[in-house]
ROVO-123896 format. One record per atom (N, C-alpha, C, O): atom name; x, y negated, z; residue in three letters. Coordinates in Angstrom, 3 decimals, always signed. Example, Ala and Ser with C-alpha at 12.3 -4.5 7.8 and 13.67 -1.06 7.14 Angstrom:
REM residues 2
+------+----------+----------+----------+------+
: atom :     east :    north :       up : type :
+------+----------+----------+----------+------+
:    N :  +13.190 :   +5.690 :   +7.800 :  ALA :
:   CA :  +12.300 :   +4.500 :   +7.800 :  ALA :
:    C :  +13.200 :   +3.300 :   +7.800 :  ALA :
:    O :  +14.236 :   +3.319 :   +8.465 :  ALA :
:    N :  +12.850 :   +2.250 :   +7.080 :  SER :
:   CA :  +13.670 :   +1.060 :   +7.140 :  SER :
:    C :  +12.900 :   -0.030 :   +7.870 :  SER :
:    O :  +13.409 :   -1.138 :   +8.039 :  SER :
+------+----------+----------+----------+------+
This chain:
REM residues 87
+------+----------+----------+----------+------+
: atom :     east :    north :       up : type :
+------+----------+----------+----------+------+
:    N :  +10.353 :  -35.036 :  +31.620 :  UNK :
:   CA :   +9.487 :  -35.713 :  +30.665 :  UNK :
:    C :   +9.636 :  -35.143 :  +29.260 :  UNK :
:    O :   +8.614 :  -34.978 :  +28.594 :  UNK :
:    N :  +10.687 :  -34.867 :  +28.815 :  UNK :
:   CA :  +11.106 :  -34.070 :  +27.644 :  UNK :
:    C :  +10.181 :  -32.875 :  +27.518 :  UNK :
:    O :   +9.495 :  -32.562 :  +26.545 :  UNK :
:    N :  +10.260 :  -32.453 :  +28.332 :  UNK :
:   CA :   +9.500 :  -30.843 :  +28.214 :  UNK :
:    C :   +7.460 :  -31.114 :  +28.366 :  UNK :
:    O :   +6.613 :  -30.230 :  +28.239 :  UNK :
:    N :   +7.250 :  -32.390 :  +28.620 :  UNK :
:   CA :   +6.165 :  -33.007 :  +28.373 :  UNK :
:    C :   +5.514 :  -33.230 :  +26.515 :  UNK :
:    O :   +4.326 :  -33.290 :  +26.199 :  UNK :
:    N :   +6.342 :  -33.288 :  +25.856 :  UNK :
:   CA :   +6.469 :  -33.857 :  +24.735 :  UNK :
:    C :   +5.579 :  -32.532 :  +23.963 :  UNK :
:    O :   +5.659 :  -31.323 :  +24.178 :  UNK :
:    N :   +4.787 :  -33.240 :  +23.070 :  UNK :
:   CA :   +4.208 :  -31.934 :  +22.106 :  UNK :
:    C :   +5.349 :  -31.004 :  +21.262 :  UNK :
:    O :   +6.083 :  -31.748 :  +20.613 :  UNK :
:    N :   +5.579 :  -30.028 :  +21.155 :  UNK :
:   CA :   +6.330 :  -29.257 :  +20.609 :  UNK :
:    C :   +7.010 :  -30.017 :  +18.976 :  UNK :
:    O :   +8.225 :  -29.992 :  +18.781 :  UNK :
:    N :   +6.160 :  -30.574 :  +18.052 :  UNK :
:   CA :   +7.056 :  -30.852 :  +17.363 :  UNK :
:    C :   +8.009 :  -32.013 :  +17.476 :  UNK :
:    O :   +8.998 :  -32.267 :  +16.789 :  UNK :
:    N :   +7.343 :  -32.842 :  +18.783 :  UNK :
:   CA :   +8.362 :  -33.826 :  +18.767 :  UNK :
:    C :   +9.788 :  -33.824 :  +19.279 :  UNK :
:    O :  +10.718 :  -34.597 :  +19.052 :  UNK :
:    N :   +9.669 :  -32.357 :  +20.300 :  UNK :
:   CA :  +10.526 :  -31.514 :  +21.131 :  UNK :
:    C :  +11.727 :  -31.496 :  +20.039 :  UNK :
:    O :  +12.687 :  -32.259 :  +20.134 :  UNK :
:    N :  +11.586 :  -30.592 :  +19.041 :  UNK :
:   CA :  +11.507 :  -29.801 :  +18.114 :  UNK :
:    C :  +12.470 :  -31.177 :  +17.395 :  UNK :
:    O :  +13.586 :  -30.921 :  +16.943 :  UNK :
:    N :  +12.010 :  -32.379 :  +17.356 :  UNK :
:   CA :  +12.422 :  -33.349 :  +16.126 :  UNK :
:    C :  +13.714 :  -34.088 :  +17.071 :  UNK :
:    O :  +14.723 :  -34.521 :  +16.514 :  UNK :
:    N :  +13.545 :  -34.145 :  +18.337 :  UNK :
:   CA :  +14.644 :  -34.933 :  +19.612 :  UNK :
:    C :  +15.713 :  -33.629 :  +19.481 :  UNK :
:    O :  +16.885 :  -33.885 :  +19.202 :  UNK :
:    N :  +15.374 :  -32.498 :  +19.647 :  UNK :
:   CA :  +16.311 :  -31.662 :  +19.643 :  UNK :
:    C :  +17.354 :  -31.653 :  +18.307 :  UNK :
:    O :  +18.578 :  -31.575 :  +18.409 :  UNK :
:    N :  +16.624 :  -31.749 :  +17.064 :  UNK :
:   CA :  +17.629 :  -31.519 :  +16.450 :  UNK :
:    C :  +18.606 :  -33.233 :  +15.773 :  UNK :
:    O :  +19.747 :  -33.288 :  +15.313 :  UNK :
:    N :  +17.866 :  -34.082 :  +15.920 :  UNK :
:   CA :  +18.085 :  -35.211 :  +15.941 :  UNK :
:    C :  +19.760 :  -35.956 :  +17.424 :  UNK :
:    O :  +20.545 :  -36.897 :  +17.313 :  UNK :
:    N :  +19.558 :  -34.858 :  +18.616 :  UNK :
:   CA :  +20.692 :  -34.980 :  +19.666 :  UNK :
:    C :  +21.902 :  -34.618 :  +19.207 :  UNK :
:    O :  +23.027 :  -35.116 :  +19.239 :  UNK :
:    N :  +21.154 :  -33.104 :  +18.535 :  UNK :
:   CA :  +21.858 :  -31.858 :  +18.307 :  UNK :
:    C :  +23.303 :  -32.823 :  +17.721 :  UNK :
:    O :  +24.439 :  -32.802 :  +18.193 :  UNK :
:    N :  +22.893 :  -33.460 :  +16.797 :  UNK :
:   CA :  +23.528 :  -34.001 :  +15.399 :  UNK :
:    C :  +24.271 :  -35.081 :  +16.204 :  UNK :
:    O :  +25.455 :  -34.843 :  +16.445 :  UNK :
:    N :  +23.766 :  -36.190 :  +16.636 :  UNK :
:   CA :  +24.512 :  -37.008 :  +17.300 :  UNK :
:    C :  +25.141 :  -36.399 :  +18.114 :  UNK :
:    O :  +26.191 :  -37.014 :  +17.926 :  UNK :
:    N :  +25.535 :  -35.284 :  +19.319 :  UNK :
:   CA :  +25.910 :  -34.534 :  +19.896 :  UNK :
:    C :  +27.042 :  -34.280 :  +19.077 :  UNK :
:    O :  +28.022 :  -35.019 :  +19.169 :  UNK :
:    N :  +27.021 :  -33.166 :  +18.156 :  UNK :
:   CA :  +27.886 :  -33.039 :  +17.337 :  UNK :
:    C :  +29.102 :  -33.937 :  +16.229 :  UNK :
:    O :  +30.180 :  -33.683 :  +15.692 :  UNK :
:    N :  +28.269 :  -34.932 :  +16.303 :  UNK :
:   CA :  +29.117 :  -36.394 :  +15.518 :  UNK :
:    C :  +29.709 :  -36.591 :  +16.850 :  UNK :
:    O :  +30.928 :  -36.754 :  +16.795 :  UNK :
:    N :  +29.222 :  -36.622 :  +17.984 :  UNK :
:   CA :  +30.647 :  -37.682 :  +19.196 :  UNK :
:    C :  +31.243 :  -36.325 :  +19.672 :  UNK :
:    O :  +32.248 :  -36.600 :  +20.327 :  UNK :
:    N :  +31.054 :  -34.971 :  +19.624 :  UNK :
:   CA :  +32.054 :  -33.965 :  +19.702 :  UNK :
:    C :  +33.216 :  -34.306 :  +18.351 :  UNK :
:    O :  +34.208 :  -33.578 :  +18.304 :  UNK :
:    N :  +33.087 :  -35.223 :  +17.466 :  UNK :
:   CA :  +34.551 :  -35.584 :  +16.822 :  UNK :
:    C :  +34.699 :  -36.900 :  +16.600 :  UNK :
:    O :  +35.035 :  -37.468 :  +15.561 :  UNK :
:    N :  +34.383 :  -37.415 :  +17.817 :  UNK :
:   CA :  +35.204 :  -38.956 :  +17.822 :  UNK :
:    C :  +36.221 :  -39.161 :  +17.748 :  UNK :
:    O :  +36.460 :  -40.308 :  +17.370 :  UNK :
:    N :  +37.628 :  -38.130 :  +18.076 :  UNK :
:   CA :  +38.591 :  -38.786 :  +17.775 :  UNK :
:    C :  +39.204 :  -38.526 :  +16.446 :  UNK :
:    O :  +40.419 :  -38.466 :  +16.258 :  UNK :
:    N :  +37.992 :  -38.328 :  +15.238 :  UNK :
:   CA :  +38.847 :  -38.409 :  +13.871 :  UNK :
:    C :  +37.512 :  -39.840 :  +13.983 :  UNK :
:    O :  +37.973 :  -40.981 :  +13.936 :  UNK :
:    N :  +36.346 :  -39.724 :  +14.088 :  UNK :
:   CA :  +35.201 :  -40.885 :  +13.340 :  UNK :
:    C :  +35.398 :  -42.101 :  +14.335 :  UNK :
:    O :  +35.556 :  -43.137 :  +13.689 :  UNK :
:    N :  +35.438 :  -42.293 :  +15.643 :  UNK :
:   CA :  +35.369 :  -43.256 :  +16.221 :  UNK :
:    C :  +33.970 :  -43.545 :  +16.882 :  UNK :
:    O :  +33.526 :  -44.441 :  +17.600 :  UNK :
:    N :  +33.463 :  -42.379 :  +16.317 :  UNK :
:   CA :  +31.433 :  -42.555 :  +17.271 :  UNK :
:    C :  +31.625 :  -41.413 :  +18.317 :  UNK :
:    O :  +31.511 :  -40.195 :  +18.178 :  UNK :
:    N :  +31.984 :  -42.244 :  +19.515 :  UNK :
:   CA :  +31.819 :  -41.943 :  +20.966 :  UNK :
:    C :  +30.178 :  -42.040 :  +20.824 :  UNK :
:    O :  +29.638 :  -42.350 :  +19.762 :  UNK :
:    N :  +29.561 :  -41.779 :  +21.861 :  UNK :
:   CA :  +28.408 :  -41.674 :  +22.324 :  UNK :
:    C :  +27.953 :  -42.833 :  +22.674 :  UNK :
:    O :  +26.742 :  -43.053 :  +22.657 :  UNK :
:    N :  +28.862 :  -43.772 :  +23.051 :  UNK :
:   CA :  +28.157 :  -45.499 :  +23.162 :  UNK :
:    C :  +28.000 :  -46.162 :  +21.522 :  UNK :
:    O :  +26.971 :  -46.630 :  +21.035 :  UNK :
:    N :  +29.354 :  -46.036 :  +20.865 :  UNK :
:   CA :  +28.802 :  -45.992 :  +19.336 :  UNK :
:    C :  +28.153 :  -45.647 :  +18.963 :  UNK :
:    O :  +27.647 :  -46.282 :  +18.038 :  UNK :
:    N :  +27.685 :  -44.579 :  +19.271 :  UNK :
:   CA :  +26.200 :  -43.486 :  +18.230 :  UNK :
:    C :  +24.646 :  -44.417 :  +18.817 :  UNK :
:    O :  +23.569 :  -44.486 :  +18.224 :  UNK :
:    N :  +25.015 :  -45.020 :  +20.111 :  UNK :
:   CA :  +24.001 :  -45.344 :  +20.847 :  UNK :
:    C :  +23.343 :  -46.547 :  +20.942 :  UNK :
:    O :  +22.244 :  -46.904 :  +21.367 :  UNK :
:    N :  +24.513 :  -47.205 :  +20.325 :  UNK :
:   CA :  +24.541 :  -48.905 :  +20.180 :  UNK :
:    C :  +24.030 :  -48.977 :  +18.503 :  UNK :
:    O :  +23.428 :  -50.001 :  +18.178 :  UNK :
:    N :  +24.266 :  -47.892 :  +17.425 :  UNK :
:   CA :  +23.644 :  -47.758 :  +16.254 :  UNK :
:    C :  +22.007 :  -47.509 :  +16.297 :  UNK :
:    O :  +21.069 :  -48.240 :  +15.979 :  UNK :
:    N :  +22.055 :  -46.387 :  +16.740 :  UNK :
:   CA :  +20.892 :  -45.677 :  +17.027 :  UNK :
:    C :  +19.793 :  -46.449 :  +17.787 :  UNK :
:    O :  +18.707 :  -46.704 :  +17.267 :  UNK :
:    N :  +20.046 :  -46.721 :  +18.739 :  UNK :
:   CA :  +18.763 :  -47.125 :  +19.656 :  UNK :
:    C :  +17.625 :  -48.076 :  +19.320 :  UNK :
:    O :  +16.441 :  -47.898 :  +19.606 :  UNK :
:    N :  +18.276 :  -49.361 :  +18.519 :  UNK :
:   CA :  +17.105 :  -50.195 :  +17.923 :  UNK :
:    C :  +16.479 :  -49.524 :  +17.357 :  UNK :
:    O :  +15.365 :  -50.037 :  +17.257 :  UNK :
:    N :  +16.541 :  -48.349 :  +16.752 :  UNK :
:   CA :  +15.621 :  -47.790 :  +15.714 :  UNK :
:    C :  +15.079 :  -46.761 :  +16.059 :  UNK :
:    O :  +14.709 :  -45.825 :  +15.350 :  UNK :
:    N :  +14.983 :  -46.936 :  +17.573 :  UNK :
:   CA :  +14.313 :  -45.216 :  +18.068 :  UNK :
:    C :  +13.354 :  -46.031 :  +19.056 :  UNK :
:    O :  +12.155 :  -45.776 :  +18.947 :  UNK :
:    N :  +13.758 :  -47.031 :  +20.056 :  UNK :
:   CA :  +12.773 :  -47.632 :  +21.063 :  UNK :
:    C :  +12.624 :  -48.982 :  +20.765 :  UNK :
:    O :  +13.561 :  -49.434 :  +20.108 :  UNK :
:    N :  +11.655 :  -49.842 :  +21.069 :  UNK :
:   CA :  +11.590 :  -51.309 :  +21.062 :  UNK :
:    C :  +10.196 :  -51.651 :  +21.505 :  UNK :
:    O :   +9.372 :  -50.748 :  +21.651 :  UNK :
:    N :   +9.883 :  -52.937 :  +21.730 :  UNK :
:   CA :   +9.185 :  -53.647 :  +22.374 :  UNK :
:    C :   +7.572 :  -53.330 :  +21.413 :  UNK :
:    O :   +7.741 :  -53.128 :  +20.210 :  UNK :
:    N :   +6.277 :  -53.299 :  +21.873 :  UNK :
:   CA :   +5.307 :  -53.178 :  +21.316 :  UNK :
:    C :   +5.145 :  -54.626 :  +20.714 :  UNK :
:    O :   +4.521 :  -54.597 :  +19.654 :  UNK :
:    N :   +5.507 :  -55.774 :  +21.076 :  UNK :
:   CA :   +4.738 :  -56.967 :  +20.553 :  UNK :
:    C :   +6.172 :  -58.051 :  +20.553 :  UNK :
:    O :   +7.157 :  -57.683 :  +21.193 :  UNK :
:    N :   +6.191 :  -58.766 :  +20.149 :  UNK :
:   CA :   +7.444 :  -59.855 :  +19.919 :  UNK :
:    C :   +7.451 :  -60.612 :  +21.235 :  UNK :
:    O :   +6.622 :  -61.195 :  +21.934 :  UNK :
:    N :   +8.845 :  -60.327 :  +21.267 :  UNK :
:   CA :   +9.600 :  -61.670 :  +22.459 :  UNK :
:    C :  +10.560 :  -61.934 :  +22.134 :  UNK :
:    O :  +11.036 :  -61.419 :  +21.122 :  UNK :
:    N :  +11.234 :  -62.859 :  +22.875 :  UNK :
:   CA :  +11.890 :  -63.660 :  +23.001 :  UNK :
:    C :  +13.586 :  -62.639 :  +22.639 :  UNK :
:    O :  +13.880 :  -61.458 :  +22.457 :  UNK :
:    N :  +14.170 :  -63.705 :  +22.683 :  UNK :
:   CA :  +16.004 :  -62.889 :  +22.007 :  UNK :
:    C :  +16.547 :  -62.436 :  +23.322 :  UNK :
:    O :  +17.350 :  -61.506 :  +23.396 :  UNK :
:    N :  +16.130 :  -63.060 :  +24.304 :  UNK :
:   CA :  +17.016 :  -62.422 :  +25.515 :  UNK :
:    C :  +16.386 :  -61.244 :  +26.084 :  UNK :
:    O :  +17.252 :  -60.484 :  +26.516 :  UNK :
:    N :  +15.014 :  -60.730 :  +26.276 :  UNK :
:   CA :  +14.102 :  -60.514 :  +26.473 :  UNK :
:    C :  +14.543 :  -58.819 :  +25.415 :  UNK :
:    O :  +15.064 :  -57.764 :  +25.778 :  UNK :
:    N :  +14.278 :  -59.057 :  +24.727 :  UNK :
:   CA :  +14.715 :  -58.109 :  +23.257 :  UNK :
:    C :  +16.029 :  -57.265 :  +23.849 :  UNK :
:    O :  +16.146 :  -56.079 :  +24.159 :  UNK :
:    N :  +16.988 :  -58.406 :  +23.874 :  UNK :
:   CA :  +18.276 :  -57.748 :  +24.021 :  UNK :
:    C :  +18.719 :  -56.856 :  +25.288 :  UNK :
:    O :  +19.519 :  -55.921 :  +25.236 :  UNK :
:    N :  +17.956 :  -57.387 :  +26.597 :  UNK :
:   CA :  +17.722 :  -56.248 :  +27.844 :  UNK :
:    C :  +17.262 :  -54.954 :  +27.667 :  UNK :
:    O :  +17.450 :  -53.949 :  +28.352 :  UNK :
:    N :  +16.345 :  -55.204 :  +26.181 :  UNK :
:   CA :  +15.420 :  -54.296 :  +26.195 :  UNK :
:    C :  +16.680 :  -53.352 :  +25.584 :  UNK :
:    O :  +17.362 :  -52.501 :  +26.154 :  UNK :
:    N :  +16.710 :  -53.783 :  +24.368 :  UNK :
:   CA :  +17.892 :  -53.038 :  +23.052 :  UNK :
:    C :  +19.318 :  -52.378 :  +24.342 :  UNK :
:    O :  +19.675 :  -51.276 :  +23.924 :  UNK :
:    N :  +19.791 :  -52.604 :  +25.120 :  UNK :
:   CA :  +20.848 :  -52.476 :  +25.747 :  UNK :
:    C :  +19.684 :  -51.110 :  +26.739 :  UNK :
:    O :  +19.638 :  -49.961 :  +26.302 :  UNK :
:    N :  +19.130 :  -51.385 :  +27.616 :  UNK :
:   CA :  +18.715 :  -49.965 :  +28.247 :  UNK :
:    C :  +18.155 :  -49.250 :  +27.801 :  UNK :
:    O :  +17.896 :  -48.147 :  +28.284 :  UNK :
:    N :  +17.701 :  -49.800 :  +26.434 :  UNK :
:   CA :  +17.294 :  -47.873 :  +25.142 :  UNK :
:    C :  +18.372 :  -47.526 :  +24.634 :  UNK :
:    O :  +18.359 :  -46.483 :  +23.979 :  UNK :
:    N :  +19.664 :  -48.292 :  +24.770 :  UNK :
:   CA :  +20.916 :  -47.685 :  +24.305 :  UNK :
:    C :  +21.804 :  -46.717 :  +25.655 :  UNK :
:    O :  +22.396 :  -45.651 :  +25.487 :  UNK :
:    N :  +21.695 :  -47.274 :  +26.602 :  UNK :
:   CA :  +21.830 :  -46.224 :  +27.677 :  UNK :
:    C :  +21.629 :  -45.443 :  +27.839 :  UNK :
:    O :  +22.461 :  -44.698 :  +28.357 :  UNK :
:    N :  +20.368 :  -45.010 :  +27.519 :  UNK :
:   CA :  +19.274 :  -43.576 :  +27.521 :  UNK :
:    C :  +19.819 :  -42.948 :  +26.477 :  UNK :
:    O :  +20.256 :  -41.804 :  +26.607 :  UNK :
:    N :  +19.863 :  -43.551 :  +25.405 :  UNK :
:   CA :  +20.716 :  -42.470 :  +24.027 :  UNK :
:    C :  +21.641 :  -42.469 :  +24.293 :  UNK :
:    O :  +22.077 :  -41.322 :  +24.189 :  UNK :
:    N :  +22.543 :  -43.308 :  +24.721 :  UNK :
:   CA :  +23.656 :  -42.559 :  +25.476 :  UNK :
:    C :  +23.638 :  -41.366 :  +26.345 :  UNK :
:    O :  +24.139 :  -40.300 :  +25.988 :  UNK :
:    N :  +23.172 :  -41.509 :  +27.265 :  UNK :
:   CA :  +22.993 :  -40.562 :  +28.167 :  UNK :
:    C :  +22.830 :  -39.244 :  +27.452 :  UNK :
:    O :  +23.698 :  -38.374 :  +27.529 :  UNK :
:    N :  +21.549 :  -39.074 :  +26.651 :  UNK :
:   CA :  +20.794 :  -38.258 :  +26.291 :  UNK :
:    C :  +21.872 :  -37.695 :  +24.948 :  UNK :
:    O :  +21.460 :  -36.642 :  +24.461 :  UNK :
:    N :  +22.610 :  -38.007 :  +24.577 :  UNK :
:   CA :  +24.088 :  -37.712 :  +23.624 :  UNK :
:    C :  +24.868 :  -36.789 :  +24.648 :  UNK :
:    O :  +25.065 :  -35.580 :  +24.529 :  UNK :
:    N :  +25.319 :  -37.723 :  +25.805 :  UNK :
:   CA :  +26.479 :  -37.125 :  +26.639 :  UNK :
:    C :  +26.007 :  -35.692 :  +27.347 :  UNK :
:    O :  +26.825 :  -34.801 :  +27.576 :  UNK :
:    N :  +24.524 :  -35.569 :  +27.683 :  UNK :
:   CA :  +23.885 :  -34.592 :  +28.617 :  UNK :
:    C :  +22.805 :  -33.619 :  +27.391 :  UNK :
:    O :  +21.967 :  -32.808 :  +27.785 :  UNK :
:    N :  +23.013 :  -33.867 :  +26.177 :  UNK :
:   CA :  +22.359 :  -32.850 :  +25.069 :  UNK :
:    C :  +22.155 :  -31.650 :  +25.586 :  UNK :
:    O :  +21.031 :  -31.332 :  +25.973 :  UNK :
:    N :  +23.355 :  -30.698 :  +25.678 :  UNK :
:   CA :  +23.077 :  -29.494 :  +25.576 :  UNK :
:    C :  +21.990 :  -29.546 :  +27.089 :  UNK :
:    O :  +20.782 :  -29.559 :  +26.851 :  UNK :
:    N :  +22.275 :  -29.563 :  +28.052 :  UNK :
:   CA :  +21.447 :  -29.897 :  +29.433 :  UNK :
:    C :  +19.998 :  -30.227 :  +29.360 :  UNK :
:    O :  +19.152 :  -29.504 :  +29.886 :  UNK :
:    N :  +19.696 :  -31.359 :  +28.685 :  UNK :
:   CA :  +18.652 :  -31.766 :  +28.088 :  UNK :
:    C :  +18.100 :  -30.587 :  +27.363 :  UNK :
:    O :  +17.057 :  -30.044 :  +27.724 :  UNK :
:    N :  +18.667 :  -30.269 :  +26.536 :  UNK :
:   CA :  +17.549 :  -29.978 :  +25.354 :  UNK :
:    C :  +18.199 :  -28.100 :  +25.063 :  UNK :
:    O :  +18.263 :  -27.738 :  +23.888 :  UNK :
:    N :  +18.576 :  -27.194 :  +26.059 :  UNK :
:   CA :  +19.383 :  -26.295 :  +25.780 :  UNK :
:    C :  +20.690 :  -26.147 :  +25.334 :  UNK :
:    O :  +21.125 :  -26.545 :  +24.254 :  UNK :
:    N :  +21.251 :  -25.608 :  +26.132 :  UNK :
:   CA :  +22.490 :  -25.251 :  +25.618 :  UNK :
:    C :  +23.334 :  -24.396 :  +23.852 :  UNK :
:    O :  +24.383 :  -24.291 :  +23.217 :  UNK :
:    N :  +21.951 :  -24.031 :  +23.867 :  UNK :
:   CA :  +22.474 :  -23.635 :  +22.142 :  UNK :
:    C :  +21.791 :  -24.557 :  +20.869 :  UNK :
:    O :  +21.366 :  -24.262 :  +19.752 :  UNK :
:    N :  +21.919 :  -25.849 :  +21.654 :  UNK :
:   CA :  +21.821 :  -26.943 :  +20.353 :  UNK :
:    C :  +22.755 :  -27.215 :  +19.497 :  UNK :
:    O :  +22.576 :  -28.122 :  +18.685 :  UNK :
:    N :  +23.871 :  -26.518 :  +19.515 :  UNK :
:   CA :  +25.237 :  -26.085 :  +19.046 :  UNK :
:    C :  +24.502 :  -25.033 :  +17.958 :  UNK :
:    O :  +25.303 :  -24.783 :  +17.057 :  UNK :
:    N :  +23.458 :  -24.473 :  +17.806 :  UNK :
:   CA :  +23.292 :  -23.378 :  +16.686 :  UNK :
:    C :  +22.426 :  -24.465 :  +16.077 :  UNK :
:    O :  +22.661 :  -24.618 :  +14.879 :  UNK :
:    N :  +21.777 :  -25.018 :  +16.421 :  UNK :
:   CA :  +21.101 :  -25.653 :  +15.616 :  UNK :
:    C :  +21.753 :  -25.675 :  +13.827 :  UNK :
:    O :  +21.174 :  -25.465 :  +12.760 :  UNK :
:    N :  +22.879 :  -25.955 :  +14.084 :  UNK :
:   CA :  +23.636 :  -26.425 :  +12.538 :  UNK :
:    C :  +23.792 :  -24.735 :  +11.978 :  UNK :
:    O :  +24.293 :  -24.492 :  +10.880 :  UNK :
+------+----------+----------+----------+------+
């Protein structure tokens, strides 16, 4: 599905991983593992088109944080292996 994406949005996920990628490659000085980066991150990348309910929300908020998880832990895979040059 990634490789579906119009090129600049490609382009904006890639270097946007790149970075979180690189922040949980030094979790053990910062403390942002990839569930940290993911549990920050995710409300503000996916969410619901129209308002619901708090429980409803929070299923939602918890499996767009999975996916950025994921998509942290499996970067280079995802999105090339020299997302490491990116910087």
């Amino acid at each position: 599905l990634i490789h579906q994406l119009p090129e600049a949005n490609l382009i904006l996920l890639r270097h946007l991983f790149g970075v979180l990628h690189h922040i949980e490659q030094n979790s053990g000085v910062n403390q942002m593992n990839a569930f940290n980066l993911a549990l920050c991150i995710a409300p503000n990348m996916l969410w619901l088109p129209s308002p619901t309910g708090p429980e409803e929300e929070s299923q939602s908020t918890k499996k767009v944080a999975l996916l950025v998880q994921f998509l942290i832990e499996n970067s280079g895979e995802i999105f090339g292996g020299d997302i490491a040059s990116l910087f």
